[in-house]
FILO-79800 format. One record per residue: residue in one letter; x, y, z of N, C-alpha, C, O in turn. Coordinates in steps of 0.1 Angstrom, whole numbers, padded with zeros to 4 digits, always signed. Layout:
! residues N
AXYZXYZXYZXYZ ...
END
This chain:
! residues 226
X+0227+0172+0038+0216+0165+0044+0204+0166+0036+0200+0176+0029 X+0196+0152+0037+0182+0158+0027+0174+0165+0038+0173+0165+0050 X+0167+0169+0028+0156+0181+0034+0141+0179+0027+0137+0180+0016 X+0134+0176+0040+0122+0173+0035+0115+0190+0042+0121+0198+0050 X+0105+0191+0037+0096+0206+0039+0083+0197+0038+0077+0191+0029 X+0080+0199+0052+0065+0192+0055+0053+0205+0058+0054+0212+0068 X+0047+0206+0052+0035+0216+0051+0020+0209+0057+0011+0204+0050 X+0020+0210+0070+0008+0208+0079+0004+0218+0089+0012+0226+0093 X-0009+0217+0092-0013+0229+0101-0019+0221+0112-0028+0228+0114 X-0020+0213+0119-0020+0202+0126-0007+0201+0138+0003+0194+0136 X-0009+0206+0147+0008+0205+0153+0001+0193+0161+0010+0185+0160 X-0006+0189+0166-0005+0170+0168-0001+0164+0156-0001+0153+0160 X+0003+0164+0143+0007+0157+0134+0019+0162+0130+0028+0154+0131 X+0024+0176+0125+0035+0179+0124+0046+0179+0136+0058+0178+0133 X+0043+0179+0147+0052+0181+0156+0056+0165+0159+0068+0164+0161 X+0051+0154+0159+0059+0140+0163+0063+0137+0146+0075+0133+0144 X+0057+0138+0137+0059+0135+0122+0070+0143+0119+0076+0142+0108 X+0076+0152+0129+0088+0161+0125+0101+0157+0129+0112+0158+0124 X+0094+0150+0142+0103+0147+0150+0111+0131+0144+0123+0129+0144 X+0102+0123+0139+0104+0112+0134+0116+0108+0122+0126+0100+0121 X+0107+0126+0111+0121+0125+0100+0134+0126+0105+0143+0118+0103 X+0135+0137+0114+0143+0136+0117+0153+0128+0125+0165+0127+0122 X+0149+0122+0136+0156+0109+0134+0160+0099+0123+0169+0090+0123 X+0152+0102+0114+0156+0093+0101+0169+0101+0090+0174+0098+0079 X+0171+0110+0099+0183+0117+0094+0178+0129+0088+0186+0138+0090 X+0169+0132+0082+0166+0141+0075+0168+0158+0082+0171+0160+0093 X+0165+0166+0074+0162+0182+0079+0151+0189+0078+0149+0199+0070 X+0146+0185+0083+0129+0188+0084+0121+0202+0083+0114+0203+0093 X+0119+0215+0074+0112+0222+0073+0096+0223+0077+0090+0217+0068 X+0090+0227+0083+0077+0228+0089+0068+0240+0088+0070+0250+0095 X+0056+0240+0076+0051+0249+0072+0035+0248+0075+0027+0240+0069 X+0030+0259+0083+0015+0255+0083+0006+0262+0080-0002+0267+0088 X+0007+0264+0068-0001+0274+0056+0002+0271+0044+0013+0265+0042 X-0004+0274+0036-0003+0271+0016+0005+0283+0018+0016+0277+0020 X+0007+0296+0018+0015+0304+0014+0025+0302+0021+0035+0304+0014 X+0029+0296+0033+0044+0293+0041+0050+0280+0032+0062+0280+0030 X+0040+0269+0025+0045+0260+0020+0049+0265+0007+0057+0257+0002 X+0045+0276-0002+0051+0284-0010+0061+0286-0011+0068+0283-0020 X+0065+0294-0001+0076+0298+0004+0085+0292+0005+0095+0296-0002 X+0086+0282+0012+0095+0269+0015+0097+0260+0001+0107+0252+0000 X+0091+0261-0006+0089+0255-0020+0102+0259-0028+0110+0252-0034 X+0104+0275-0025+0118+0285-0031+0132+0280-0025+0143+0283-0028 X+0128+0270-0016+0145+0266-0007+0151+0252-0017+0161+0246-0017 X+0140+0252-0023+0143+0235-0032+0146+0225-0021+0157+0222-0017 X+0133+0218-0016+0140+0210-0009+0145+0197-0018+0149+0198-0029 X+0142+0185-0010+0147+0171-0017+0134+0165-0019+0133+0155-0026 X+0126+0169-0014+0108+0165-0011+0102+0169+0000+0105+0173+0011 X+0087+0166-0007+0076+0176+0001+0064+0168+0006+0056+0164-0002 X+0064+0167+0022+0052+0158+0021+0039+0171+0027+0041+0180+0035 X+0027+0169+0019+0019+0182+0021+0005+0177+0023+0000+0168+0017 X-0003+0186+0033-0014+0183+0037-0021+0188+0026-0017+0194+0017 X-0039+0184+0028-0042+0188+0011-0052+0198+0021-0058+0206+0014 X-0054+0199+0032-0063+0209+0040-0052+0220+0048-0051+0221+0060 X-0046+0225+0041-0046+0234+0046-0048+0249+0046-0053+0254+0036 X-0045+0257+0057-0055+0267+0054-0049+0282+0045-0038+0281+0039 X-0054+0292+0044-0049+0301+0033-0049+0297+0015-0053+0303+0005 X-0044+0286+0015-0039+0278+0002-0042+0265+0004-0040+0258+0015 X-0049+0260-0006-0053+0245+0005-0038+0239-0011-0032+0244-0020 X-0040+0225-0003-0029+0217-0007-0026+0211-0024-0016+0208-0031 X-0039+0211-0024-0041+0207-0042-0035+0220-0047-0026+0217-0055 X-0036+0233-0045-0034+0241-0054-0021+0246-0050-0017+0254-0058 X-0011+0242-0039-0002+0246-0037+0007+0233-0048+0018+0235-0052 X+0003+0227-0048+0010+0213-0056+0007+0218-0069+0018+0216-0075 X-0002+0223-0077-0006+0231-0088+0011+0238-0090+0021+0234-0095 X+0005+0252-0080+0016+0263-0083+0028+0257-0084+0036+0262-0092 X+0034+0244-0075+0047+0243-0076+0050+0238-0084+0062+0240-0087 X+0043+0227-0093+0047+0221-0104+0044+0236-0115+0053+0239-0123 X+0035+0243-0114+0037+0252-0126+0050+0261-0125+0052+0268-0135 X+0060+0263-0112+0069+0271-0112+0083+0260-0116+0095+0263-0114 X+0079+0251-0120+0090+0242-0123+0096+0233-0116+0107+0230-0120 X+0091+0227-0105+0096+0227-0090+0092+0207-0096+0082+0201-0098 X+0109+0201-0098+0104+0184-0096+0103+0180-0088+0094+0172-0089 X+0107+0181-0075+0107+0172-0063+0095+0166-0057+0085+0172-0055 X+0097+0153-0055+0087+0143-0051+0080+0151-0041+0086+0158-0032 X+0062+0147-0044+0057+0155-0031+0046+0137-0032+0044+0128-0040 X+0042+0140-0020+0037+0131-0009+0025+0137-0003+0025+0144+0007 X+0016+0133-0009-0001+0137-0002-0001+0136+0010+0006+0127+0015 X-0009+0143+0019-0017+0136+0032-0031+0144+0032-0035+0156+0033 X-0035+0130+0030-0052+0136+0030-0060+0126+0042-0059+0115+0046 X-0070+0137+0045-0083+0129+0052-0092+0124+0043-0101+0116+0048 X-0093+0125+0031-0101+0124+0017-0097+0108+0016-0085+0105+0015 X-0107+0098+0016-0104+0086+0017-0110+0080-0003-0108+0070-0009 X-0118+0093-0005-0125+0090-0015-0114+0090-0032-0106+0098-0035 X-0119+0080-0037-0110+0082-0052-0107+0089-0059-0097+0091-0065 X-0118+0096-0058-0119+0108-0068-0110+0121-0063-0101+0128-0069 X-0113+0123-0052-0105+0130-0042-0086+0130-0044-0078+0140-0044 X-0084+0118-0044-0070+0107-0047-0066+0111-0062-0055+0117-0065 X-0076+0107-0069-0073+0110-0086-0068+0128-0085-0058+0134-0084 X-0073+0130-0085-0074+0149-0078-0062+0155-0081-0057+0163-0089 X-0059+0148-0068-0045+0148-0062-0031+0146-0069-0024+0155-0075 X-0031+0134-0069-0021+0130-0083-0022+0136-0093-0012+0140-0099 X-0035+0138-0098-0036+0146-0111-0026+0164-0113-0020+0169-0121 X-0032+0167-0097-0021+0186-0092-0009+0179-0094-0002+0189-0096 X-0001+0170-0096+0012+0170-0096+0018+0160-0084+0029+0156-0081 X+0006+0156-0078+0014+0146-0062+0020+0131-0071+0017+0124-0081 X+0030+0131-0061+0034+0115-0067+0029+0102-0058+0025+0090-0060 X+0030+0110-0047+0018+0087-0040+0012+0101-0031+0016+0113-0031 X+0001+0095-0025-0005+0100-0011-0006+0090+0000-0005+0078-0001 X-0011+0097+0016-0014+0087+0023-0020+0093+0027-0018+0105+0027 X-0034+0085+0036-0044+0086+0044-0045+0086+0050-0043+0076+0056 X-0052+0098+0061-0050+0099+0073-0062+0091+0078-0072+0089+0071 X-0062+0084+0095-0049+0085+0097-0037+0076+0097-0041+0064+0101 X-0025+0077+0095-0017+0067+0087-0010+0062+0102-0012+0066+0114 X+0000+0050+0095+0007+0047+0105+0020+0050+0101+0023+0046+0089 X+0029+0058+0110+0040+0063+0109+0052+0054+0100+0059+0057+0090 X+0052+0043+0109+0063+0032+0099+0059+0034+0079+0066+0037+0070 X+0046+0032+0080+0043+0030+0064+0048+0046+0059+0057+0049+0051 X+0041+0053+0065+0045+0067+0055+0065+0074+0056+0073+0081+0050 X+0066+0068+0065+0083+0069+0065+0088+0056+0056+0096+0060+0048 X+0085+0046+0054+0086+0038+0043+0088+0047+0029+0098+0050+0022 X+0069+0052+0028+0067+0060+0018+0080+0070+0014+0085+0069+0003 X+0084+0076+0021+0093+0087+0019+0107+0088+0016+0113+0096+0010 X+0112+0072+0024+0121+0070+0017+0124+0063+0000+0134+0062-0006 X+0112+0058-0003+0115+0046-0016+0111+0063-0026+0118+0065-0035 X+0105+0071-0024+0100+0085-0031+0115+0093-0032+0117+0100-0042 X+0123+0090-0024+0134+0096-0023+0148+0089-0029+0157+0095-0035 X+0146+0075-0027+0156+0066-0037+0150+0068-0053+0158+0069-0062 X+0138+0069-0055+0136+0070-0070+0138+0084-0071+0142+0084-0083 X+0139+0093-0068+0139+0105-0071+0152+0114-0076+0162+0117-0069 X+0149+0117-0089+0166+0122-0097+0168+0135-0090+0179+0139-0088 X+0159+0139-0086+0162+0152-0079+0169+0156-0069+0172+0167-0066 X+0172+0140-0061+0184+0141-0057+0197+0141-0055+0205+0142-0046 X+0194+0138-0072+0208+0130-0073+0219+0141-0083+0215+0144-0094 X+0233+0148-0078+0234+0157-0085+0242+0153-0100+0247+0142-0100 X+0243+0159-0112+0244+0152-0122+0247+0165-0131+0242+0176-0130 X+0257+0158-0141+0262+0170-0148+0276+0167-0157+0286+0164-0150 X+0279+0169-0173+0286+0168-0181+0301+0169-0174+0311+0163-0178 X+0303+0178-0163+0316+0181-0158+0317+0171-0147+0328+0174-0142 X+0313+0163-0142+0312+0153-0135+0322+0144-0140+0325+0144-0152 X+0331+0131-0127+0337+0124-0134+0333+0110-0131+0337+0101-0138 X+0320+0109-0116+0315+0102-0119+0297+0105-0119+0293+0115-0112 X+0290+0099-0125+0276+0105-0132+0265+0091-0132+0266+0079-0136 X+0251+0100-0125+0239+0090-0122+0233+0091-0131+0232+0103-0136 X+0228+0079-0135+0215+0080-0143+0204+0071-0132+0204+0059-0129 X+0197+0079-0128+0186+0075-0116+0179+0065-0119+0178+0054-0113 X+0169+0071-0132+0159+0064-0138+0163+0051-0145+0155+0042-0144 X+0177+0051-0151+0178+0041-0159+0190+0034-0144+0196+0024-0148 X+0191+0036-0136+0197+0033-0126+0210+0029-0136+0210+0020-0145 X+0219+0037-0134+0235+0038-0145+0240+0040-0138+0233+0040-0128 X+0254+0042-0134+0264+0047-0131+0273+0046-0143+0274+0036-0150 X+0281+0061-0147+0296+0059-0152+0308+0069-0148+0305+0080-0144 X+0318+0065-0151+0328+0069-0145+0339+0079-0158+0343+0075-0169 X+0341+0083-0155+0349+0094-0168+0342+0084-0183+0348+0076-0190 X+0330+0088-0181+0327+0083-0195+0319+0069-0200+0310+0068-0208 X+0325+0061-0192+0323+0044-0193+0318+0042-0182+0321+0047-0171 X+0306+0034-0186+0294+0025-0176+0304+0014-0167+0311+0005-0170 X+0299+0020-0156+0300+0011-0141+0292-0004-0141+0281-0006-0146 X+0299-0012-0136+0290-0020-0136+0285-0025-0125+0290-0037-0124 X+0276-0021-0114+0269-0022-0102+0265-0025-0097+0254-0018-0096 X+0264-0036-0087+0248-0041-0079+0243-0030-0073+0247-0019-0070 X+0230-0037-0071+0217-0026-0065+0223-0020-0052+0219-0009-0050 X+0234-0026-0043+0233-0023-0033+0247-0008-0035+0248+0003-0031 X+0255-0017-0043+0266-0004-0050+0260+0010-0055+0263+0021-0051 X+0252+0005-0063+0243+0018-0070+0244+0027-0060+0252+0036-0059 X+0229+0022-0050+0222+0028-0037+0233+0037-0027+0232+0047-0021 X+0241+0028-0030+0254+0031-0020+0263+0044-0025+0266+0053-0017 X+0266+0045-0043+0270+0060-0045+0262+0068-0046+0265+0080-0043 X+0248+0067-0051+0240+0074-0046+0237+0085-0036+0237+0097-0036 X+0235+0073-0028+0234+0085-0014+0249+0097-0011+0249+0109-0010 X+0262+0088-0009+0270+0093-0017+0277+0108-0021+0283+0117-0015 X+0272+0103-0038+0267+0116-0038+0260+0129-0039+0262+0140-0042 X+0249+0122-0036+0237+0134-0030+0244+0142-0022+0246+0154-0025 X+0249+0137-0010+0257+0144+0004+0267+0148+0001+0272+0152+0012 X+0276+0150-0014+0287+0152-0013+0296+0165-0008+0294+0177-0011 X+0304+0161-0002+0313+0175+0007+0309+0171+0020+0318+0170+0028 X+0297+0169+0025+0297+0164+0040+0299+0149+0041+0300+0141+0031 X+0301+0144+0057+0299+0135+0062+0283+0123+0063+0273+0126+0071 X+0283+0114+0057+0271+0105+0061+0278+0094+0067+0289+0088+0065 X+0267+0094+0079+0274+0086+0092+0268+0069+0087+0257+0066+0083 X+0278+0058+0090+0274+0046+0087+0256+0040+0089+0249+0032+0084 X+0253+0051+0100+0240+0045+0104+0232+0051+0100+0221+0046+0103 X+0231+0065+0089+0226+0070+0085+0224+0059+0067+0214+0057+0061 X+0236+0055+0064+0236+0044+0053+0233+0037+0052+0228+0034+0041 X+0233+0024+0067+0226+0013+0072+0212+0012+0067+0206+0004+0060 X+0210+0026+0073+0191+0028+0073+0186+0028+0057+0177+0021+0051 X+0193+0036+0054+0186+0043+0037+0189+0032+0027+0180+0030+0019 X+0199+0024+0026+0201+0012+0022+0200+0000+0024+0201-0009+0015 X+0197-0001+0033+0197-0019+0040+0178-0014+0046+0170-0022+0044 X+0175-0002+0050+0165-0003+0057+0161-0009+0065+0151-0016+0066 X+0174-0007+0076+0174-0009+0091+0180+0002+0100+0186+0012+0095 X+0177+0000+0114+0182+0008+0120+0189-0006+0126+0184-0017+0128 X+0206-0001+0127+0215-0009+0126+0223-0001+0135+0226+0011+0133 X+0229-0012+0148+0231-0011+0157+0242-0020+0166+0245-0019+0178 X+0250-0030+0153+0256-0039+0152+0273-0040+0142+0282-0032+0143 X+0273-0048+0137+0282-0048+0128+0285-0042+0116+0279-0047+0107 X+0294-0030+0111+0291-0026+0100+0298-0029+0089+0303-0022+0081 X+0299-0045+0090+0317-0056+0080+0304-0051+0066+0309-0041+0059 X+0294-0055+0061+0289-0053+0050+0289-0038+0042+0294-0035+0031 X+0282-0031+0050+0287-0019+0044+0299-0016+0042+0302-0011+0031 X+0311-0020+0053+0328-0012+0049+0332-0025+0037+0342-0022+0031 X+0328-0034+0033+0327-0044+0019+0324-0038+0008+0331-0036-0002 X+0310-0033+0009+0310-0025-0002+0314-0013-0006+0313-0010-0017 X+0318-0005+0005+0328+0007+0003+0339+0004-0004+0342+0010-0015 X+0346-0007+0001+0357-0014-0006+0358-0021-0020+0368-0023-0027 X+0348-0024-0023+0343-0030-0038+0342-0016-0044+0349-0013-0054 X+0334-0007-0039+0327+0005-0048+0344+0014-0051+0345+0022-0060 X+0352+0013-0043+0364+0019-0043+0372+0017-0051+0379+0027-0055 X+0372+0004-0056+0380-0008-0066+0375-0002-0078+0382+0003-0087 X+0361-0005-0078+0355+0001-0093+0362+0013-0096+0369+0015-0107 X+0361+0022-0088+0364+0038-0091+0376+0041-0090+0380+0052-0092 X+0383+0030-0088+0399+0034-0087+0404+0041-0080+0415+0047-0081 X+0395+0041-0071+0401+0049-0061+0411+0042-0045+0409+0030-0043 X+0420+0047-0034+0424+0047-0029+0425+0047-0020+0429+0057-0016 X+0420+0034-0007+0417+0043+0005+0424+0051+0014+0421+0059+0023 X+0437+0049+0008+0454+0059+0018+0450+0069+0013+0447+0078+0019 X+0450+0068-0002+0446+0081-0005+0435+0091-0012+0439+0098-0021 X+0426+0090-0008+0414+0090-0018+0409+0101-0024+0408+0112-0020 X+0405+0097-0036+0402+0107-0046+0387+0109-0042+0382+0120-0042 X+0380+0097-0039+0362+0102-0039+0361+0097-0026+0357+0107-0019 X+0363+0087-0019+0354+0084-0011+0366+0083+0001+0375+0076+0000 X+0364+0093+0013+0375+0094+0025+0363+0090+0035+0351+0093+0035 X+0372+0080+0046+0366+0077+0054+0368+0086+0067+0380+0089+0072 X+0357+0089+0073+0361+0097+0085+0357+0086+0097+0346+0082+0101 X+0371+0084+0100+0368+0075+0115+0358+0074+0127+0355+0085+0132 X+0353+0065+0130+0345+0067+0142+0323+0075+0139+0314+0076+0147 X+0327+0078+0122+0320+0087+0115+0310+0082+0106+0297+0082+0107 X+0317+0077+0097+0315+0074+0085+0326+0075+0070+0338+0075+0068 X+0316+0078+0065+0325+0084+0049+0320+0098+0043+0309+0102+0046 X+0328+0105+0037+0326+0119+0028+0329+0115+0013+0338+0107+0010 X+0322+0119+0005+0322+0119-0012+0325+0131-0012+0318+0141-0009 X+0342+0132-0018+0346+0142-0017+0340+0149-0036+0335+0142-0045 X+0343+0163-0037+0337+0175-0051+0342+0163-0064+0352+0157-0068 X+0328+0163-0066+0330+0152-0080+0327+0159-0097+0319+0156-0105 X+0337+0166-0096+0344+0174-0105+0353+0171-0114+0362+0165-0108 X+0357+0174-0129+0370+0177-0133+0380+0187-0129+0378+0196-0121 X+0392+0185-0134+0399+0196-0128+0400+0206-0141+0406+0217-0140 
END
């Protein structure tokens, strides 16, 4: 599951903003202090959305230390600071977008997901791999040789395998891909499961990568050599 670590001191803002991710599927970490958001920084999440007031450590400099401890994961401002300079600031510590308080919920869950499709950091990746993302250059290849993809295929092993070894439930895919909450028919997604299956040569009686768990979704099963 991804895991966002939200660092606010605000429990009118962290407490329904927590509540939100997580309906959006996420696993929500809740820190309200610079040194708790430190802390939480050591769990590696998947991304960080962080207040720039908060107290002990305020937020510019927690965004500092974590990019100086090596830490890529997309982080996501929230400031009362409406001013540019303030904004330049910000970005400058290492933030990748900000938003303004105070926001409206749809836009900054927007924000969080498109921060999270661009982001390599979640995507796991590695020479012993047999099948392998290139995020940035949006790639897929498969023992070797480039896949050849639509955007919605990509998006689709992607997520994938981010989650791999667990279960992602169709409506958890619906959302992060189609960006809907979908509540209806799921003939398009189990299409592209089936197209993405074909590429990979895989099987649905018997599957090497992608098993379907009834009633559930799908699992990306250990995408390893042997």
């Amino acid at each position: 599951m991804t895991r966002v670590l939200l660092a606010e001191d605000d429990p009118a803002i962290s407490e329904p903003l927590a509540r939100a991710l997580r309906r959006e599927g996420y696993e929500v970490d809740v820190r309200a202090d610079g040194r708790e958001a430190l802390e939480g920084a050591t769990q590696n999440p998947d991304m960080v959305v962080l207040d720039l007031g908060l107290p002990h450590i305020d937020g510019l400099e927690v965004c500092r230390r974590m990019r100086a401890d090596g830490r890529t994961f997309p982080v996501l401002i929230l400031t009362a600071r409406a001013d540019e300079v303030d904004t330049v600031v910000g970005l400058d510590a290492g933030a990748d977008d900000y938003v303004t308080k105070p926001f409206r919920l749809a836009e900054l869950l927007a924000r969080v997901r498109a921060m999270l499709r661009r982001s390599p950091h979640e995507t796991t990746e590695g020479p012993e791999e047999v099948v392998r993302l290139d995020p940035d250059a949006r790639r897929a290849f498969f023992e070797g040789e480039e896949l050849q993809l639509t955007a919605k295929e990509f998006d689709l092993l992607r997520v994938l395998i981010r989650e791999q070894g667990k279960v992602v439930s169709r409506e958890q895919l619906m959302r992060e891909i189609w960006e809907t909450a979908w509540f209806g028919s799921t003939k398009t997604l189990d299409m592209h499961i089936s197209v993405l299956r074909r590429k990979l040569g895989d099987d649905a009686a018997q599957p090497r990568f992608i098993t379907t768990v009834r009633g559930v979704g799908f699992r990306f099963e250990p995408n390893e050599r042997d």
